[in-house]
C-alpha positions as CSV (number, residue, x, y, z in Angstrom):
1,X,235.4,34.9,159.8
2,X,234.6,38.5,161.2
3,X,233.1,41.1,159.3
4,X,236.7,43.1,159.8
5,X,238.4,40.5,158.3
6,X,235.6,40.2,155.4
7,X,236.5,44.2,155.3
8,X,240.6,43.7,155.1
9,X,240.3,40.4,152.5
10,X,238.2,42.3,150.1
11,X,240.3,45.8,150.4
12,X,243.3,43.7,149.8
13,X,241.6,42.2,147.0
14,X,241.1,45.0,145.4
15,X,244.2,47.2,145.9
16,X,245.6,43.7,144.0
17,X,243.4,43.4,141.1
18,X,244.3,46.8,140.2
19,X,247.8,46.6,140.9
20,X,247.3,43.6,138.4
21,X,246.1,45.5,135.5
22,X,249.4,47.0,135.0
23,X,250.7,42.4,134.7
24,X,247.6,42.1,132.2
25,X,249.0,45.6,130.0
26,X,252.1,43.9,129.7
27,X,250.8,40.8,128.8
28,X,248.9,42.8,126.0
29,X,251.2,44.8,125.0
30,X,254.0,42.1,124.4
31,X,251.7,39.2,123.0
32,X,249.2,42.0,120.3
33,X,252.6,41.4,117.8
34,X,252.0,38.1,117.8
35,X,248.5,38.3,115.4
36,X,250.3,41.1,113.7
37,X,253.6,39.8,112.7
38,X,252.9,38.6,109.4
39,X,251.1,42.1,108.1
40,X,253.9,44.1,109.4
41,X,256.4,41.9,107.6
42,X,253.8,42.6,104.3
43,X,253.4,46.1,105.3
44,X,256.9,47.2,105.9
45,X,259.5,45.1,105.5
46,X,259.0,42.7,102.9
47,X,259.3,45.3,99.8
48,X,263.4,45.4,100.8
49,X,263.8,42.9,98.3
50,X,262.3,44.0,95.7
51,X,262.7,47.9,95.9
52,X,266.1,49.1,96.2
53,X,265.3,53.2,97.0
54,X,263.5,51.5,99.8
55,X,266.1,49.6,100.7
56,X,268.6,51.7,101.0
57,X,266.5,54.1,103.2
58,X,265.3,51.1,105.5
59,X,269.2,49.5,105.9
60,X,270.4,52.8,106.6
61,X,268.3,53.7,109.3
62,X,268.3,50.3,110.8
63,X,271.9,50.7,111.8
64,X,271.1,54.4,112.9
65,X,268.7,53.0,115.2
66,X,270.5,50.0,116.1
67,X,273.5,51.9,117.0
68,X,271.5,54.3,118.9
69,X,269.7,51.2,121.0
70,X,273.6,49.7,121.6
71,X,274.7,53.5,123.3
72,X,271.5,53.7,125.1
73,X,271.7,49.9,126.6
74,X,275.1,50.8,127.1
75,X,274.8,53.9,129.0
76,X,272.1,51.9,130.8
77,X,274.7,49.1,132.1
78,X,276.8,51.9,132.6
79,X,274.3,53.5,135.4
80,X,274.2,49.7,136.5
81,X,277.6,48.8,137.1
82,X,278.5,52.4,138.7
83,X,275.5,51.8,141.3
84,X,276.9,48.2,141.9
85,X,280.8,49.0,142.4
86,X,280.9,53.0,142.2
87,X,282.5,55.1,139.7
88,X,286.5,54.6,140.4
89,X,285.8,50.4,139.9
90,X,283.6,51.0,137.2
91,X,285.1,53.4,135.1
92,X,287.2,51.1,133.4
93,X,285.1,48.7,133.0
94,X,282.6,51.0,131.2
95,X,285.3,53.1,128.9
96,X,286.4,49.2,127.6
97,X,282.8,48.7,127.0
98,X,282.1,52.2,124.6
99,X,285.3,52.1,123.1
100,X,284.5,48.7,121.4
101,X,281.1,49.6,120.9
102,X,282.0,52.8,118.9
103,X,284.6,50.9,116.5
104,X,282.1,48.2,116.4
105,X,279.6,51.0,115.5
106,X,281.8,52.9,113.0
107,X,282.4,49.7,111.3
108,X,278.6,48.6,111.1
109,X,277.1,51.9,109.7
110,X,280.3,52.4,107.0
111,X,279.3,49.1,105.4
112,X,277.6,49.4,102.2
113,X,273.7,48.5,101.5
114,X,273.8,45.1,100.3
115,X,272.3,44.3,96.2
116,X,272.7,40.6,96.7
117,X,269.0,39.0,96.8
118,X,270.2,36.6,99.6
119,X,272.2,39.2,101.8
120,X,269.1,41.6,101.4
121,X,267.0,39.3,102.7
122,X,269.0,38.3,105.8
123,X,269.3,41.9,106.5
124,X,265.0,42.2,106.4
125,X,264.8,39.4,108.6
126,X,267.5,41.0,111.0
127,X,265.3,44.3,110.6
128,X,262.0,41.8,111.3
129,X,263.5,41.1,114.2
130,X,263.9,44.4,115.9
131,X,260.6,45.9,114.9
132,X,258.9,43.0,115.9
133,X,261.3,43.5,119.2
134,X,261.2,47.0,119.3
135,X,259.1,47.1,122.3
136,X,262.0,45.6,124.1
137,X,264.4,48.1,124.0
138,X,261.5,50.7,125.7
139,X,261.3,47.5,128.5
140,X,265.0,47.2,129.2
141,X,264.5,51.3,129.6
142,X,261.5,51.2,131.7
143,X,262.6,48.2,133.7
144,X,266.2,49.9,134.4
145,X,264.5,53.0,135.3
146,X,262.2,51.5,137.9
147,X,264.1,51.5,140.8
148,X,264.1,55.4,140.7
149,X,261.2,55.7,139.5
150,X,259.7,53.3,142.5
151,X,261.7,55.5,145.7
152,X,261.5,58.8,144.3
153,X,257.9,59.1,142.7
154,X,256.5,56.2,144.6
155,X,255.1,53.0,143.5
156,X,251.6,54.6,142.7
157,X,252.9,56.8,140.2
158,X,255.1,54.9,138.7
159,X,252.1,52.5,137.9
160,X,250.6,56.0,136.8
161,X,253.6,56.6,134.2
162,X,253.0,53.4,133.0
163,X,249.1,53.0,131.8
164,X,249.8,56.8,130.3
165,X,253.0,55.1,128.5
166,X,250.8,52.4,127.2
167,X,247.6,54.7,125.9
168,X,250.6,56.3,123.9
169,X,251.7,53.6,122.7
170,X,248.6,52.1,121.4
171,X,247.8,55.2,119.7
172,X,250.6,55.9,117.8
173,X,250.8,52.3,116.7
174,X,247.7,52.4,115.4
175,X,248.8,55.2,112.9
176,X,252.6,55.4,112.8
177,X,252.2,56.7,109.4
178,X,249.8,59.7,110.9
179,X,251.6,60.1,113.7
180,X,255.1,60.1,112.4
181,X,256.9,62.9,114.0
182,X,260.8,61.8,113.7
183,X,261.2,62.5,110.2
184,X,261.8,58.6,109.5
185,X,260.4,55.9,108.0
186,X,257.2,54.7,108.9
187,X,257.9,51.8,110.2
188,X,260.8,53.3,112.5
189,X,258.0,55.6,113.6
190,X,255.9,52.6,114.4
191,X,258.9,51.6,116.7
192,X,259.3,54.2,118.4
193,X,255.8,54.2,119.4
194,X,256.2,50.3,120.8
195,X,259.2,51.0,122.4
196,X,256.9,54.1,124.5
197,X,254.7,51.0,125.4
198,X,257.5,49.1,126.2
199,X,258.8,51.5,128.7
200,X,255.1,51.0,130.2
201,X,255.6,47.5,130.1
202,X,259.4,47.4,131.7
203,X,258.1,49.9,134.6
204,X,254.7,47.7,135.5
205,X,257.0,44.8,135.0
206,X,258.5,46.0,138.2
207,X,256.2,47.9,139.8
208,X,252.9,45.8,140.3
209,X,254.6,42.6,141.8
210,X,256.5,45.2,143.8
211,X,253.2,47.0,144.9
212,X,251.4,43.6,145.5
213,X,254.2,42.1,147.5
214,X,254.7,45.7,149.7
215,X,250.9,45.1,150.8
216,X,250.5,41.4,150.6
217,X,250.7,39.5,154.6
218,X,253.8,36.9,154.6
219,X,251.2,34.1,154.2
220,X,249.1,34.6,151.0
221,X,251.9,36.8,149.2
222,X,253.0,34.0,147.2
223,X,249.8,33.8,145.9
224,X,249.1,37.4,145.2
225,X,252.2,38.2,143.8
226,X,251.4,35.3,141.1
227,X,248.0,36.7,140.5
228,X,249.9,39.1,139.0
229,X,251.8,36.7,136.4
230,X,248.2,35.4,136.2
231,X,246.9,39.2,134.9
232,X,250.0,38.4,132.2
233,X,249.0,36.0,130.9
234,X,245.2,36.7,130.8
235,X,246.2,39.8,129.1
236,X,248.0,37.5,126.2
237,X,244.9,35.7,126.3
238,X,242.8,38.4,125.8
239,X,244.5,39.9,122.9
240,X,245.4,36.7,121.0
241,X,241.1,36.6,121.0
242,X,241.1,40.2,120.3
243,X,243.5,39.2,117.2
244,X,241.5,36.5,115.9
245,X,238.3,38.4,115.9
246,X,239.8,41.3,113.8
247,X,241.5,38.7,111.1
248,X,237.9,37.4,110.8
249,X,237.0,40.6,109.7
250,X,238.7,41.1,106.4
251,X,240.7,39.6,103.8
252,X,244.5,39.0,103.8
253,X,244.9,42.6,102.2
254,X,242.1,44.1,104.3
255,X,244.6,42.6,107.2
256,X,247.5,43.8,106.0
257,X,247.0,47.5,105.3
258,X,244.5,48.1,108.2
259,X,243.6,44.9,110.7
260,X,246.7,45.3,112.1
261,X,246.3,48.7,113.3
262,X,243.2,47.9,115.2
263,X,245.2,45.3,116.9
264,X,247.4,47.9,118.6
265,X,244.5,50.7,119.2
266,X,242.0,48.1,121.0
267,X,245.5,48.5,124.2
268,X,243.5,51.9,124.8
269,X,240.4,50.1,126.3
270,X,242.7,48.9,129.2
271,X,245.0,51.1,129.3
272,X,242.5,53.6,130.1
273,X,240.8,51.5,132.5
274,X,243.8,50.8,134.6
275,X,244.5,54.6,134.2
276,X,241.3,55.6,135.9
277,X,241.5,52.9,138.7
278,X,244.9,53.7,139.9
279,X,243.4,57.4,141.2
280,X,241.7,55.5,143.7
281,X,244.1,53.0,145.6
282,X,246.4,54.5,148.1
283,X,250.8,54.3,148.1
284,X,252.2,51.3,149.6
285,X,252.9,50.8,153.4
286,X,256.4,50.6,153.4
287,X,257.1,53.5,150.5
288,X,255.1,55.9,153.0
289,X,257.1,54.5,156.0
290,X,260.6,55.1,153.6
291,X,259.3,58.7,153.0
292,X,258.4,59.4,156.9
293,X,254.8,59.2,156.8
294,X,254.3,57.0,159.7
295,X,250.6,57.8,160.2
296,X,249.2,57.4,156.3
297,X,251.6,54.1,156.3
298,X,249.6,52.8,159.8
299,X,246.4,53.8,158.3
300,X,246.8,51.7,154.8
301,X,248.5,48.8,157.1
302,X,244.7,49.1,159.3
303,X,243.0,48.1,156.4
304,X,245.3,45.3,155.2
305,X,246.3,43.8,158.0
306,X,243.6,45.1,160.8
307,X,244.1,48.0,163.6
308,X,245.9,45.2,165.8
309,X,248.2,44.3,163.7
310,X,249.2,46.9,161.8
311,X,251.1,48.3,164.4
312,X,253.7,45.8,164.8
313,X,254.1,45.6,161.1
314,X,254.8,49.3,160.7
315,X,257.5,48.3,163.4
316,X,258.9,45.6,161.5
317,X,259.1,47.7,158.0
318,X,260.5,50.8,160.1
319,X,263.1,48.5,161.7
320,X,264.3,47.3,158.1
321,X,264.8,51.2,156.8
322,X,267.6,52.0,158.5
323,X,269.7,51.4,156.2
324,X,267.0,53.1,152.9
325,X,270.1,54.5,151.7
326,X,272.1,51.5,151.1
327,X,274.9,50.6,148.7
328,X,273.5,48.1,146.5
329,X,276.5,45.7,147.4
330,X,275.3,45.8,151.1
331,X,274.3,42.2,151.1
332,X,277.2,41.4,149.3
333,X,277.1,39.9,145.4
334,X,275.1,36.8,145.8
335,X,271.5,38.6,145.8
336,X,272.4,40.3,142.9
337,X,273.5,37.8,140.6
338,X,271.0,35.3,141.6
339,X,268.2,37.6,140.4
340,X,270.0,38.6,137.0
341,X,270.5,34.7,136.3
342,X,266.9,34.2,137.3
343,X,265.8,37.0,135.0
344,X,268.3,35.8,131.9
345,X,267.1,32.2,132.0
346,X,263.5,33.1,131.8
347,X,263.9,34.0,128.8
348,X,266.8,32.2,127.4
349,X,264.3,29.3,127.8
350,X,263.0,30.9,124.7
351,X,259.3,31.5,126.0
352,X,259.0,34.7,124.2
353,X,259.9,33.4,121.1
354,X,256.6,31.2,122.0
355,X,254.7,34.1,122.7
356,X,255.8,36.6,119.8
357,X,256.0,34.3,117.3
358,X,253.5,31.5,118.0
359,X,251.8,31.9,114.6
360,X,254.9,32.1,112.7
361,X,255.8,28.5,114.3
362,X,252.5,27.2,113.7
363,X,253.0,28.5,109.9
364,X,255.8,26.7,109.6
365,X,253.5,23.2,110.7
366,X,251.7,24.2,107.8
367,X,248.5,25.8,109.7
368,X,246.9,29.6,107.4
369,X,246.6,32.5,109.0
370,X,243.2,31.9,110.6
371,X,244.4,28.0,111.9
372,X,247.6,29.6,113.5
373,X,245.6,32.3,115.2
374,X,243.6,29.7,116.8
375,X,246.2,27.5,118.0
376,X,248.1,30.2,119.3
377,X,244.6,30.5,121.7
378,X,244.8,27.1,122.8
379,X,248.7,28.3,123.3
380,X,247.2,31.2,125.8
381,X,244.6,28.7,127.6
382,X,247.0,26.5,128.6
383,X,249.2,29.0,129.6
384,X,246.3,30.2,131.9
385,X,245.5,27.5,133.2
386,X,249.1,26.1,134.2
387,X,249.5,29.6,135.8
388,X,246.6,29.0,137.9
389,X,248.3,26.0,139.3
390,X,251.4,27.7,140.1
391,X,249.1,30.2,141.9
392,X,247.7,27.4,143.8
393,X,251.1,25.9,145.0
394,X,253.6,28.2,145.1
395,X,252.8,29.0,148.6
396,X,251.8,25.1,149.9
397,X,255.1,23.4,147.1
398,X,257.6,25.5,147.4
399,X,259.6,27.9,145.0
400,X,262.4,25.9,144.0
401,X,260.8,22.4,143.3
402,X,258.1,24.5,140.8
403,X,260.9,26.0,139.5
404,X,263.4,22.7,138.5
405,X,260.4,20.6,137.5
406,X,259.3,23.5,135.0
407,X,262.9,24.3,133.7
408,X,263.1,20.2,133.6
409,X,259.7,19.9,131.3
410,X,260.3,23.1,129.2
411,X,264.3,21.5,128.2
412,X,263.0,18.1,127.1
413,X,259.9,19.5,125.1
414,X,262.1,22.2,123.2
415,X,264.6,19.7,122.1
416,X,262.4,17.3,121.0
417,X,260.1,20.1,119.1
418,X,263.6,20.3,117.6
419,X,264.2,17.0,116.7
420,X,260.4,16.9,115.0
421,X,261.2,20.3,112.9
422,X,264.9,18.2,111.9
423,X,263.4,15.1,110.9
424,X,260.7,17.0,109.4
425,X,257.7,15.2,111.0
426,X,256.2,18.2,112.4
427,X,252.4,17.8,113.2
428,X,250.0,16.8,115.8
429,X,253.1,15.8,118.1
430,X,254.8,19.7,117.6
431,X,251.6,21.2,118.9
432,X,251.6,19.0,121.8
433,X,255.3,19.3,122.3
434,X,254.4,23.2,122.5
435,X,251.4,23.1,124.9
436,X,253.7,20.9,127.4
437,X,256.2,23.5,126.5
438,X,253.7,26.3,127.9
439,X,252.3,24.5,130.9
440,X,255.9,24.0,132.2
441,X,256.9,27.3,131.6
442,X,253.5,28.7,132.9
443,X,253.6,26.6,136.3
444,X,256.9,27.9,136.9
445,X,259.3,30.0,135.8
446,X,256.6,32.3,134.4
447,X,255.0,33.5,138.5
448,X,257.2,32.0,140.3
449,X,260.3,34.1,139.0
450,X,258.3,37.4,139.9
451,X,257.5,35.8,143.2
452,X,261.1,35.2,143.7
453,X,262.4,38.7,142.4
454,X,260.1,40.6,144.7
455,X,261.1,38.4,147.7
456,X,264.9,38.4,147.5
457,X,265.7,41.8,147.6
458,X,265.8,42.9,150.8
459,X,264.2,46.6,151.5
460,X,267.3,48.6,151.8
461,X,268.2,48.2,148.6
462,X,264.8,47.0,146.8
463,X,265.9,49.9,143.5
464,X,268.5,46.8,143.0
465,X,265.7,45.3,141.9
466,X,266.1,47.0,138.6
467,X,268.9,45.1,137.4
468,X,267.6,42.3,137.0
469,X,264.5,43.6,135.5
470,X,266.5,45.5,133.1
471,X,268.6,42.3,132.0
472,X,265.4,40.2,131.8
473,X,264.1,42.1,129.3
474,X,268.0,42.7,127.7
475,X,268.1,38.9,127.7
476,X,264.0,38.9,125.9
477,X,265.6,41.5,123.3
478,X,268.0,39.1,122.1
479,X,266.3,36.0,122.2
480,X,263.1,37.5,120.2
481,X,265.3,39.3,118.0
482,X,267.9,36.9,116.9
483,X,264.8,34.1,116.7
484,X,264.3,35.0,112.9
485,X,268.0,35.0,112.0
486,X,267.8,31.5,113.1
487,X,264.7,30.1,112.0
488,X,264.7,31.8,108.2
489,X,268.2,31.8,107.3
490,X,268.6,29.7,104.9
491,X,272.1,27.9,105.9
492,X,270.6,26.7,109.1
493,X,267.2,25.8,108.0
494,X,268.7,23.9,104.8
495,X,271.1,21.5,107.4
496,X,268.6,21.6,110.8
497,X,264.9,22.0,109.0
498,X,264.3,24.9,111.9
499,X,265.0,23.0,114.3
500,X,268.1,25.1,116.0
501,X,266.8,27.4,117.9
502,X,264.7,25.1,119.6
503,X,267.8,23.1,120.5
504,X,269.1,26.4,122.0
505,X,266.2,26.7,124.3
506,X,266.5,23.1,125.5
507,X,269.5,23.5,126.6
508,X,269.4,26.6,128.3
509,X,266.3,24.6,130.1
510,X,268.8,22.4,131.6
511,X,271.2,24.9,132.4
512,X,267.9,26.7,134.7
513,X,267.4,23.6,136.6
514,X,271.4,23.1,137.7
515,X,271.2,26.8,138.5
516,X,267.8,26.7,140.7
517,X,269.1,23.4,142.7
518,X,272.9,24.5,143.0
519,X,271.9,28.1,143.9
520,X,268.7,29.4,144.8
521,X,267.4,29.5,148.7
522,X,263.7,28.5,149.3
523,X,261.6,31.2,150.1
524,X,258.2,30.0,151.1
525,X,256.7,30.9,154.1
526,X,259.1,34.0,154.9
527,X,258.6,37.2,155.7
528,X,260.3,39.7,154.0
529,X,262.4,40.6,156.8
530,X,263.3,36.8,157.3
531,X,264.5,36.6,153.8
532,X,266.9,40.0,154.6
533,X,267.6,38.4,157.3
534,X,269.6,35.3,155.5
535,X,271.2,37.5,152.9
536,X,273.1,39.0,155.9
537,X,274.5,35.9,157.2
């Protein structure tokens, strides 16, 4: 190997591991609730039984909020669907969908605060739900927003936005209480904060496999697009160590009136990091080339690529911008719906649920607070180090055999995880049952979908790229916040032990295989002019 293609490798290499500090913040960022679930709960939520002034202020804004978060996912579809078919066609279709909402709203906030013990408590796990969520809602924002956000500012700062999004975010969540400038209660300030870090996270969700795969050669971008999913999950890993270490360092009450808020503040350490970094690596190739800076494009493409090469690459990338202005129906339907359903059975698989609420699961197997913090490591290794395989083969395997074997594995562990929570035999075989659960997840659908999602959409109309990340985190929203309803109410865990929801995921499992063989082309070894290339026909 020359020492120019030493030079390129290692440039490369490092315009990638930053890129990937924006996958390892939204690892963090999603997974720090995890170790701080149950002292939220304690902190905020849990007194709605028992105090009914605080009830009635918490119910009431609840459905202020919630309402709010149904307009504003509305009015995000709505930017969606007029993009996809234009305004005449979508009109309709959009006045049907407010109309019911607002009757469906008026309805919702008229109803009285509940006084029944039971109904009280169904609406605090409903309200655990969404602030244990709330970050979710600022994803589906930042994720829907990305496209824009990627052709107008650039890819650069857009990753920019995002580690300033997340050192808010980890602030404010800190100290809600301190910090509460809404004129609510505290622990609606505390959302607002996550769901600041969750626009960080929805953004980076779309913008660092975007920026990896924009400067990543046809051959090893497989690979570098998973290192990315690999920055995910080391960032989950790094917090869920981060949490363990701070519950060592206090009692339960120590925990649950100030461990948690150390949980959130330690985001600022990389947050900042990524902050600083991202003033030193330079736009992607093919934004430049979008914008009409030819030369700065060829000189970023020298480094990747080498001097003899980059030229015919700027050619190829300038051939496919003809068209930069392109309806997002260009390529017709298929493309489009092929990366929502990707996006909506990555998480209907339930892996969030996993991820948020890992030591609430390994609670119910009858684990303390200290056990379940543990296991839930052991939960982030083997994610890890199933991610590394996929990182290994996604480029030599292929896409879609990863992809059904995973889907495959994650459906028959989830329903029998189910089966050991209904016959209530839950122990040594439920924690395997979940680590086989998170290796197929992590081999597969977890890289390989942001592989995919940055492959398929051809250049023209890459900002289409936003709809799916938008409904991949609308689809995360509901799974994580409908989990409690299902797993503490006290009809379904009275008939099915907690063992519903898990029955829910299997099946959805299934349903992601069919999909993958029936549907999705193989995209290994193509360029991204090859794959634009097949949507067209």
């Amino acid at each position: 190997m020359s020492s120019k293609t030493k030079q390129t490798g290692l440039y490369l290499a490092l315009l990638t591991l930053v890129a990937t500090l924006g996958g390892l913040l939204f690892g963090y960022d999603t997974a720090v609730v995890n170790g701080a679930e149950k002292s939220l709960v304690d902190f905020f939520i849990k007194h709605i039984t028992t105090d009914n002034a605080y009830a009635v202020s918490m119910i009431t804004q609840y459905k202020i909020l919630v309402s709010t978060v149904i307009v504003l996912v509305l009015a995000i579809l709505s930017t969606q669907i007029f993009k996809l078919v234009g305004r005449t066609k979508g009109g309709i279709t959009v006045a049907v969908l407010f109309v019911v909402a607002i009757i469906w709203i008026v309805n919702y906030v008229s109803q009285a605060v509940p006084t029944d013990t039971a109904l009280l408590q169904d609406m605090a796990d409903s309200i655990k739900g969404f602030v244990i969520s709330s970050a979710l809602v600022g994803c589906i924002i930042g994720g829907s927003i990305s496209g824009f956000i990627s052709n107008s500012l650039g890819r650069k700062k857009g990753l920019l936005i995002c580690a300033i999004a997340f050192c808010i975010s980890a602030i404010g969540a800190w100290n809600p209480d301190g910090f509460n400038f809404f004129f609510i209660n505290d622990a609606y300030s505390f959302v607002i904060y996550r769901i600041i870090g969750g626009l960080g996270v929805g953004l980076a969700s779309a913008l660092s496999p975007m920026y990896i795969a924009e400067i990543a050669p046809a051959e090893s971008r497989g690979k570098l697009v998973s290192f990315n999913q690999f920055a995910i999950i080391f960032g989950m890993l790094v917090i869920y160590f981060v949490n363990y270490f701070i519950a060592k360092s206090g009692d339960a009450q120590w925990l649950t009136n100030t461990g948690w808020r150390w949980m959130f503040f330690s985001g600022i350490i990389p947050a900042g990091i990524f902050f600083i970094l991202l003033f030193f690596v330079p736009e992607t190739p093919r934004f430049l080339a979008m914008k009409g800076n030819d030369e700065k494009a060829l000189s970023v493409l020298s480094k990747i690529v080498g001097e003899k090469e980059a030229t015919t690459e700027l050619a190829e990338i300038k051939e496919t911008l003809h068209e930069k202005s392109s309806p997002w129906l260009s390529y017709g339907w298929a493309v489009i719906i092929i990366g929502i359903l990707l996006s909506i059975f990555q998480q209907f698989v339930g892996i969030n649920v996993v991820l948020y609420y890992a030591g609430n699961i390994f609670r119910n197997m009858g684990a303390d607070t200290d056990s379940s913090l543990l296991q839930t490591i052991v939960v982030g290794i083997v994610n890890l180090t199933f991610t590394c395989v996929a990182i290994v083969k996604v480029d030599k395997f292929g896409r879609k055999p990863l992809m059904i074997i995973g889907a495959l594995g994650m459906a028959i562990s989830m329903i029998l995880l189910g089966f050991t929570f209904y016959f209530q035999t839950v122990g040594l075989g439920s924690l395997i049952l979940m680590l086989l659960y998170t290796a197929s997840f992590a081999m597969s659908w977890g890289p390989v979908t942001w592989v995919l999602l940055s492959e398929i959409f051809p250049n023209s109309i890459r900002g289409a790229m936003s709809i799916a990340v938008a409904a991949q985190w609308l689809a995360n929203l509901i799974i994580s916040w409908t989990f409690p309803m299902m797993n503490d109410n006290k009809w379904l865990t009275g008939v099915f032990h907690q063992g519903f929801a898990y029955w829910i995921y299997g099946v959805m499992g299934l349903l992601a295989a069919f999909f993958v063989w029936k549907f999705l082309p193989e995209t290994k070894g193509k360029t991204l002019e090859e794959i634009e290339k097949f949507w067209k026909k």
